[in-house]
C-alpha positions, 0 to 999 in steps of 0.5 A: 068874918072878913077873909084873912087877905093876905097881903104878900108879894110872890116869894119867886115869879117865874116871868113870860118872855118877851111877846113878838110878831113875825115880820115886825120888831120887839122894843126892848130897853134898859135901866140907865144905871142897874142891870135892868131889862124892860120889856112887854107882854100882853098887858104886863110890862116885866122888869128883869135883872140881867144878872139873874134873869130869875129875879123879875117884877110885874106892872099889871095896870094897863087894860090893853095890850102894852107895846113899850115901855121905858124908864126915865134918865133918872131911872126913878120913873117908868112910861109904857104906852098900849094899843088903846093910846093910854100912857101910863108913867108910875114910880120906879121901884114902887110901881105906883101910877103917877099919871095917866095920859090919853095920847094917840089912838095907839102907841108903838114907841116913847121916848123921855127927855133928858130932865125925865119931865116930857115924853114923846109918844108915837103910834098911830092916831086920828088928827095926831100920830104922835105928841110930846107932852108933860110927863106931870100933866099930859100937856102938849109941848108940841106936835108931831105931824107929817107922816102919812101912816103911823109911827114905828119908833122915835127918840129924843135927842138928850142934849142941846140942841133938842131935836126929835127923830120918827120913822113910819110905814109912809118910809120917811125918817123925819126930824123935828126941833124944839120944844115946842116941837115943830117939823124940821126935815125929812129923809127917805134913805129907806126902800122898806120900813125903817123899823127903829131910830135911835140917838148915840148916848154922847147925842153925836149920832142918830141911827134907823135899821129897816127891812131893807136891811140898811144901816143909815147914819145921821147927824145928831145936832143937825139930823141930816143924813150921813151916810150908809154902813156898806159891808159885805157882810151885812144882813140878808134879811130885815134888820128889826133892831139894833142897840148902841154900846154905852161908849156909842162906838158899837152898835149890834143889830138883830136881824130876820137872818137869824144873826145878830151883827156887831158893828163898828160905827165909824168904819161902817163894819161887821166886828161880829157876827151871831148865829143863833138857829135855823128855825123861823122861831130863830129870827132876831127881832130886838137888842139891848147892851148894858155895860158886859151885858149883850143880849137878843131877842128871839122871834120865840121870846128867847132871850140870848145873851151875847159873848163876844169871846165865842160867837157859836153859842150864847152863854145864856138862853132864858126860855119860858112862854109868850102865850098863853099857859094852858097845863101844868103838872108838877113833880113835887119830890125833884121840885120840877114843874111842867107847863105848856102853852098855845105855841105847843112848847113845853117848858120844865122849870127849876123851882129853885133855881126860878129857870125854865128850859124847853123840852128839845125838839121842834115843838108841833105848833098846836095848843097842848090842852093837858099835861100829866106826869106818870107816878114814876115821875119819868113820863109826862104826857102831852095832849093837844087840840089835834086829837093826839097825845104824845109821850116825853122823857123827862130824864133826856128833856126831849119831846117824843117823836111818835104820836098816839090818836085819841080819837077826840079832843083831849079834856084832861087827863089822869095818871094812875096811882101806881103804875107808871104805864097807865094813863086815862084821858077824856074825851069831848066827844064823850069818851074815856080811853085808857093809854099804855105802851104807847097807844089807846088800849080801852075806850068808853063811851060816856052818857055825855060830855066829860068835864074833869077827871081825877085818880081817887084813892081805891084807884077807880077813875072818877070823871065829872060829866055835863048830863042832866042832872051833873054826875061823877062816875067812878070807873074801875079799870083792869083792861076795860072799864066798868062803871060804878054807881054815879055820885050826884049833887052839882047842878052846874058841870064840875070845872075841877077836882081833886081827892085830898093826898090822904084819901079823905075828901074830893074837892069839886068845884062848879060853874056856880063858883062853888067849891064843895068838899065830899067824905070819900067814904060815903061822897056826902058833901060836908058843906051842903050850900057850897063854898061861894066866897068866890065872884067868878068862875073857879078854874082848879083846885089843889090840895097841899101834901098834908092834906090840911089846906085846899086852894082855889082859884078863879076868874075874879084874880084871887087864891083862896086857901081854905083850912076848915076840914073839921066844922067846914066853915067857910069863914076859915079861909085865907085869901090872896087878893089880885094874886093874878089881875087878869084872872088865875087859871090853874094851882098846885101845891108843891109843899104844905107852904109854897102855892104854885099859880099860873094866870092869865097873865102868863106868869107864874108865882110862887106864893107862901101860903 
């Protein structure tokens, strides 16, 4: 029997933010006629509306990290360009490929013609650093040459006569005029990298920002320098970006001072000026403007959405990760949902209102490894790769101050049934400790490394340790551990498990990508051969409320909702396929027919299932 595939899309996707790097700039760019945001992280370039920035939609093609992307002037086809020197054109809003063009050794900018039939890609290369080609056929309409080091950005000037305009890490600013595109000039207005050029929308103008926080104006026929915006409120740091207004007689520029500038293009002058924090993340790396819609780019990935009515605060903040999700947990009756990241934030989402909002503080910059929410739902405890754990009250949104030495690096951790005080965690240094009041109030060693740990029923802690042969000991706890009698029956280390609500089953699943299903009251395991519909790595299990489906995920980017708790055949099963391309990480149910799952990707999804 074929697996049931269900071929859905996610019914919410809870977007990653824009992925950035300290000292360089984000290039963010726009729909030409829908309030539309496009931006990239790792290898995903995300569609977001700027009138719900909950609504969002992944591109997942590209097998190396995207660097930009942009829809074409009739808004009906998109290019992205990534570090391997491939750009990918594919259909708006289908988001089918429609040509694959090796253009360089790596992209860092692109930019269409006004027909949306060629395509200017710049970065980095061998022979070239850039080319303009046919968007069809990846056809040379021209070469880019003269710059000693790679590009930084380009446009393409939409308007006769055609001209394009480069900048480099070489500090010139160059000039080419066709098609077919041959060198024209060259301007070194610039001290430090001209980070960014871009031509008005009326083509009467051209500008380029750079680390030297110099604001230099062109020409847009003839690309020859004008002049230089001399304010004494200019930016005291680097300028990464800028955006013109759709009337070209506005531009707002983001810069390292953590301000984002607003500017009168014909006087040269500061209209406005944002202030968006104090912190390193705070820094201003990237602009857009459609129409009302002012919006910047934090170095954290935040997206601050400008009011030119009061410039103390944004009117909107849109948090979430950049990095890598490693932990989540879930509080199903508020419809809440907890996750962390390599950066160390934490994130609380709204799963209704598809919005994040990070835990206040300064997060420590340290890898959050499990998080784990009391039964109370009023403490979710963190635990990081700096042997600590700490302890966050969900009512105030706020990160904890104190910390609690675990004596190790955390693995995972458990919260009890029934007291909102308790919390188990274990240990890679072959250890069980129990928290409360805020410390370690009991640690056992263990016979070897933990793997898993989960809260069974009858309230023992039961963790899953390497050895050999694998075992699952259960512990009771009343002040100290006292270790019951081990459960064998895996020949690989257990990677996750979990008992089902009602206390009927455990689910275990292993590194042979096996998935076995045990009678809590005898721990025999039901379906002796295992599950194995599975080709990769199985990285977690949840089982729904009802206790009537169990979820797998895996390494091979599928879910698998298994359904078969009566004959335990593994054919009765429903599977989503590609459900995260690059690999799905964790799942959670957060009712009998909506799945949580979080991927490699860094995007989390709502599924019905």
């Amino acid at each position: 029997m074929a697996d049931q595939k269900e071929q859905v899309k996610p019914l919410t996707l809870l977007a990653p933010l824009p992925e950035t790097t300290r000292g360089k700039g984000k290039i963010v760019t726009l729909h030409p006629t829908q309030p539309k945001i496009l931006y990239t992280n790792n290898r995903t370039v995300l569609i977001r509306s700027l009138d719900n920035p909950a609504e969002c939609v992944a591109f997942t093609e590209h097998k190396a990290r995207v660097n930009v992307a942009k829809f074409s002037p009739s808004g009906y086809f998109v290019a992205s360009g990534d570090d391997e020197g491939k750009v990918i054109v594919w259909s708006w809003p289908a988001m089918k490929v429609r040509n694959t063009i090796e253009a360089g050794k790596a992209i860092y900018d692109l930019d269409w013609d006004m027909d949306s039939s060629k395509l200017m890609c710049a970065g980095d290369g061998m022979q070239f650093k850039a080319r303009v080609v046919s968007a069809d056929s990846g056809n040379n309409v021209g070469e880019i040459t003269m710059h000693d080091k790679l590009i930084m950005s380009c446009s393409y000037r939409k308007a006769r006569p055609f001209s394009i305009m480069t900048t480099s890490e070489d500090l010139q600013v160059n000039s080419y005029a066709g098609p077919p595109f041959k060198f024209k000039s060259t301007s070194r207005q610039h001290t430090r990298y001209p980070n960014l050029v871009r031509f008005s929308p009326d083509n009467s103008l051209a500008i380029t920002v750079g680390s030297d926080s110099k604001i230099c104006v062109y020409d847009g026929a003839t690309n020859e320098f004008k002049r230089e915006f001399e304010s004494k409120e200019n930016h005291t740091g680097s300028i990464f970006g800028f955006a013109w207004s759709p009337d070209s007689k506005q531009i707002i520029t983001a810069g390292g001072d953590k301000t984002v500038k607003l500017w009168d293009v014909e006087t040269g002058s500061v209209l406005q000026t944002f202030t968006l924090g104090s912190t390193v993340g705070d820094q201003q790396v990237a602009t857009a403007w459609y129409a009302n819609f002012l919006v910047s780019v934090s170095l954290s990935g935040a997206l601050n959405f400008l009011d030119t009515t009061n410039v103390a605060a944004p009117s909107r903040v849109v948090h979430g990760h950049q990095s890598t999700i490693t932990a989540v947990a879930i509080d199903r009756a508020a419809r809440r949902l907890f996750t962390s990241s390599m950066t160390g934030e934490i994130c609380q989402w709204d799963l209704d209102a598809g919005a994040g909002t990070w835990l206040k503080g300064n997060a420590p910059e340290i890898v959050v490894s499990s998080l784990c929410l009391s039964c109370d739902g009023q403490t979710l405890t963190s635990l990081s790769f700096d042997n600590q754990a700490r302890q966050h009250n969900v009512a105030s949104g706020e990160f904890g101050q104190g910390t609690i030495d675990l004596g190790g690096q955390p693995a995972a951790a458990v919260a009890h049934r029934s007291d909102p005080t308790l919390t188990f965690v274990i240990l890679r240094n072959e250890k069980l400790v129990a928290l409360q009041g805020g410390r370690v109030i009991a640690t056992e060693s263990l016979s070897s490394e933990p793997t898993a740990i989960a809260m069974g029923p009858d309230d023992r802690i039961y963790v899953a340790v390497k050895g050999k042969p694998v075992a699952i000991i259960p512990y009771t706890f009343d002040g100290k551990f006292t270790a019951g009698t081990k459960i064998a029956g895996h020949d690989k280390p257990v990677t996750a498990m979990n008992f089902s609500p009602e206390g009927t089953w455990l689910a275990a699943t292993d590194r042979d990508n096996s998935v076995y299903i045990r009678d809590v009251a005898t721990f025999t395991i039901k379906n002796p051969s295992g599950w194995r519909a599975h080709t990769a790595l199985v990285n977690d299990c949840s089982w729904s409320p009802s206790g009537t489906k169990l979820a797998t995920v895996s390494n091979d980017s599928h879910i698998i909702v298994w359904k078969d708790f009566d004959k335990f055949s593994s054919l009765n099963r429903a599977k989503i396929e590609r459900a995260h391309p690059m690999g799905v990480e964790k799942c959670v149910f957060l009712s009998d027919d909506v799945l949580v799952s979080i991927g490699a990707d860094r995007i989390i999804s709502l599924w019905k299932v």
